[in-house]
N, C-alpha and C positions, 0 to 999 in steps of 0.2 A: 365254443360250447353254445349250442343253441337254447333260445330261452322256454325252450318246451321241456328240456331236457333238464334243466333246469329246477322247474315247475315241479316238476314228477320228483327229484329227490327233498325238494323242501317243503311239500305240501304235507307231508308226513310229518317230518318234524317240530313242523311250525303249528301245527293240529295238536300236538302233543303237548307242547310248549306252552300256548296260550290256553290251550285248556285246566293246564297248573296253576298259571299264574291267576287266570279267573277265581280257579278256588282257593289260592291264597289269599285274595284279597277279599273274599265273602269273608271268610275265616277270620283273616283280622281285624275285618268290621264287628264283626260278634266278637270276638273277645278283649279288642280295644274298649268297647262299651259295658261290658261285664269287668274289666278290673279298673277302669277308671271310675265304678259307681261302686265297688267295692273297696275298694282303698279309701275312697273319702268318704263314707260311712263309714267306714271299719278301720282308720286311722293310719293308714299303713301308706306311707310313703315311697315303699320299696315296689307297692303294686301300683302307687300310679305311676313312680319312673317306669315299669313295666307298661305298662297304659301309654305314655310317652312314646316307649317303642312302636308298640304296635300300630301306634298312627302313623308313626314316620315309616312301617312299612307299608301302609296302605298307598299313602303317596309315593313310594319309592316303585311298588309292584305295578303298579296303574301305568309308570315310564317304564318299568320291563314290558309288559305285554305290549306299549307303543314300539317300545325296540324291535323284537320278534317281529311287528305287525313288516314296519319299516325294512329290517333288515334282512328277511325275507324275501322283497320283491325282484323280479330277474332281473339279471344283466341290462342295461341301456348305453347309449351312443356314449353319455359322459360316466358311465358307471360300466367298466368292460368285467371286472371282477363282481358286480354285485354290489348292493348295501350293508354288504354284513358286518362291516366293520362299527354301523350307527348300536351295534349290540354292545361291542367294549365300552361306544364314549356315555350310555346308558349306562354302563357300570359304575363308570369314572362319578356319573349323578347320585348314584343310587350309596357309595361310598362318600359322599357331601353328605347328605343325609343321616347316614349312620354317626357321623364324626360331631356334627350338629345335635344330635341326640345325646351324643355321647357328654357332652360340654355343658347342654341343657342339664339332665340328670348330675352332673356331679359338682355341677354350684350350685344346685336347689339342695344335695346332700348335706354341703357343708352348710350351709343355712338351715338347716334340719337340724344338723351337731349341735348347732349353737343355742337353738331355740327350744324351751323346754315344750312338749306334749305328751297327748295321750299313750297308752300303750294300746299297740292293733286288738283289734276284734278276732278271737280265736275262728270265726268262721273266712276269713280273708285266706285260711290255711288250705281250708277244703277246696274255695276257686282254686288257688295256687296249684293244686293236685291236679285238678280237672284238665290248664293250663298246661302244665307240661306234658302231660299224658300227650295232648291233642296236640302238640308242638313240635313234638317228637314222632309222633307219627308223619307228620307234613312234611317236615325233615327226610324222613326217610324216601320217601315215597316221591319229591320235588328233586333230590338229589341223583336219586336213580334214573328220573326221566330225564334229567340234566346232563348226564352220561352220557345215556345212550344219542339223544339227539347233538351231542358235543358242543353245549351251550353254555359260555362261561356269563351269562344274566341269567340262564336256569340254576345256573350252580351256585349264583349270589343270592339268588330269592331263596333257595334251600339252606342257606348257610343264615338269612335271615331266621327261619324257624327255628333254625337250632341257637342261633344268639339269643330269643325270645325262651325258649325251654330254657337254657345256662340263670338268665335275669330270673326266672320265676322261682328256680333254687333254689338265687342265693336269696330271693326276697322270702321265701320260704324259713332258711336257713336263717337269717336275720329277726321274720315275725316270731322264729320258734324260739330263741334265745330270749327276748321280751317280756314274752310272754311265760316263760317258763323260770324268767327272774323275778321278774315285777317291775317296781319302780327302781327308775336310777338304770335300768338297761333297754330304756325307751329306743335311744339312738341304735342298738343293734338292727332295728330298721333302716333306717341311714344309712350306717355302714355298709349295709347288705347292697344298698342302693347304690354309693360310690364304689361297690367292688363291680359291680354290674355296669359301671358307666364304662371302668378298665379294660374290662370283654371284652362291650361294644366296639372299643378303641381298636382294642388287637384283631377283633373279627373282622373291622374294616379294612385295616392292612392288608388280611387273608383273600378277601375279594380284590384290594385291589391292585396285590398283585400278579395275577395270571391275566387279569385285561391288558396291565401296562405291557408284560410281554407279549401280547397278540397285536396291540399294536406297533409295538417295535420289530415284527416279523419275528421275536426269539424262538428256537430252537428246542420246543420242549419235548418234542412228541417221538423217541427215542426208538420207543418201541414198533410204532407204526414204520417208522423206516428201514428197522429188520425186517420185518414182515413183508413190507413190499419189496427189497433189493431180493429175497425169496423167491418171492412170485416172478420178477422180470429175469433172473437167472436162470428158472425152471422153463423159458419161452424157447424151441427151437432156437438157435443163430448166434443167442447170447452167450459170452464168453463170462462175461462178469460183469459187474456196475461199479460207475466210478463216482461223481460227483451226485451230490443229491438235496435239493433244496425243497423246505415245503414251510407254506405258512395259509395261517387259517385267518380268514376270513366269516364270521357269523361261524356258523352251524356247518360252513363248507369247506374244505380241503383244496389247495389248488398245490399239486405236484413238477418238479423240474429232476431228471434222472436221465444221466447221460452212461449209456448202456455200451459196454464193448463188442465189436464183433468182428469178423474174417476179412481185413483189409483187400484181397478179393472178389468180394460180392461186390455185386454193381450197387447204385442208385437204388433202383427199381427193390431190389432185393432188402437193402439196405429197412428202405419206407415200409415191407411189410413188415418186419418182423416188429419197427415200429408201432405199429397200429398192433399189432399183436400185443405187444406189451401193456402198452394203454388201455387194450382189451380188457386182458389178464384181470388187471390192478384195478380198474374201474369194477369188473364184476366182483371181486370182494369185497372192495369197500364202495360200499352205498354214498357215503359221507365226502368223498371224494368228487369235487365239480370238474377239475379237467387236470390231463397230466400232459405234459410239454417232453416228451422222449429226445432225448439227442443221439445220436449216432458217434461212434467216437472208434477210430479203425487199432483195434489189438495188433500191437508191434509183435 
């Protein structure tokens, strides 16, 4: 696979990519700074564990967009596959992070329980709204470009947002009990706060489990292998497909598919319909860096 060719399918997705993650990280600078000044004005513990978050996404996104930067670049002498794989071990960081957060928040909770205070300031509510609203949209929208470009640190940074929208909630759901008891249901802030820490915990497992199987080469992509055994069956010469191995590397696909055909064809014969097949399957899928056809003679 030449690194031109290369070039050409990942300058799109890496354009895509870094361009989310930039405005993730504007995003959670503004609203890291809007619930960390509202929570400690407005008493609410559950918004600055929120606050919490969102810093630990700022530094977490800042090592996505280095990922992408990095794992993006072509093929070289000691990298024949690519850097894509520096995208999972950014993952592996970016879930330290969240687990670190997670620990933060739910021993400053339980030192909340213990400790009597204020009840939140009713406007801590209104941020809270404003918060998910804008959380959930970046969710949607960071998840979708995550997709399409087939990027399991786009998919972590989008799953970022939506743990951020979950914590403002429950910190929501927590100021609104408080405040709506009075005194003596201070702590339902806290509580709201260690249930938010529990999330975070589980939302990090959820990232980082699809990194550990991309680096273990696992088998997930089920579908895409229907799809292309399709494509190389539909190729003149092909009888059927036999073996089929594929693992992703970044944002790239590298395929092995060993194809059956008429034990009579020569060599020469053989190698076209090869390269036909490679053809095939590379023009559908964009995503795809190179496929390795094997020949295999139908008894």
């Amino acid at each position: 696979m030449s690194s031109s060719y290369f070039c050409s399918i990942q300058s799109e997705s890496r354009h895509i990519a870094t361009r989310s993650v930039v405005l993730g990280i504007l995003t959670n600078i503004l609203l890291a700074g809007i619930k960390f000044t509202a929570g400690f004005l407005g008493n609410s513990y559950a918004l600055i564990a929120d606050a919490i978050e969102s810093t630990t996404d700022i530094f977490s996104s800042f090592l996505v967009w280095l990922g992408i930067r990095y794992s993006t670049k072509p093929p070289d002498k000691n990298h024949p596959y690519g850097h894509g794989r520096a995208e999972a071990l950014i993952t592996f960081v970016i879930v330290i992070f969240l687990v670190l957060a997670s620990l933060t928040i739910a021993y400053q909770s339980i030192i909340n329980i213990q400790t009597p205070h204020a009840v939140p300031k009713p406007y801590t509510l209104i941020v809270l709204v404003i918060v998910v609203a804008f959380k959930e949209v970046m969710y949607r929208v960071t998840l979708k470009r995550g997709k399409k470009v087939k990027s399991s640190a786009l998919k972590a940074e989008a799953w970022h947002h939506r743990s951020d929208a979950i914590t403002s909630v429950l910190a929501f759901l927590g100021i609104s009990v408080a405040l709506l008891f009075g005194e003596g249901y201070e702590i339902a802030d806290d509580i709201a706060a260690l249930l938010a820490s529990v999330f975070i915990l589980y939302n990090a497992y959820r990232i980082f489990r699809p990194a550990l199987g991309e680096i273990m080469d696992e088998h997930t992509h089920h579908e895409m292998e229907s799809d292309i055994r399709q494509i190389a069956e539909k190729v003149p010469g092909v009888e059927n497909t036999e073996k089929f191995f594929i693992r992703k590397v970044g944002m790239v696909f590298y395929i092995d598919l060993h194809v059956r055909v008429d034990a009579n064809k020569t060599v020469a014969e053989g190698h076209e319909i090869a390269h036909q097949c490679k053809a095939a399957i590379k023009d559908e899928f964009s995503e795809i860096g190179d496929v390795m056809i094997h020949i295999e003679p139908a008894s």
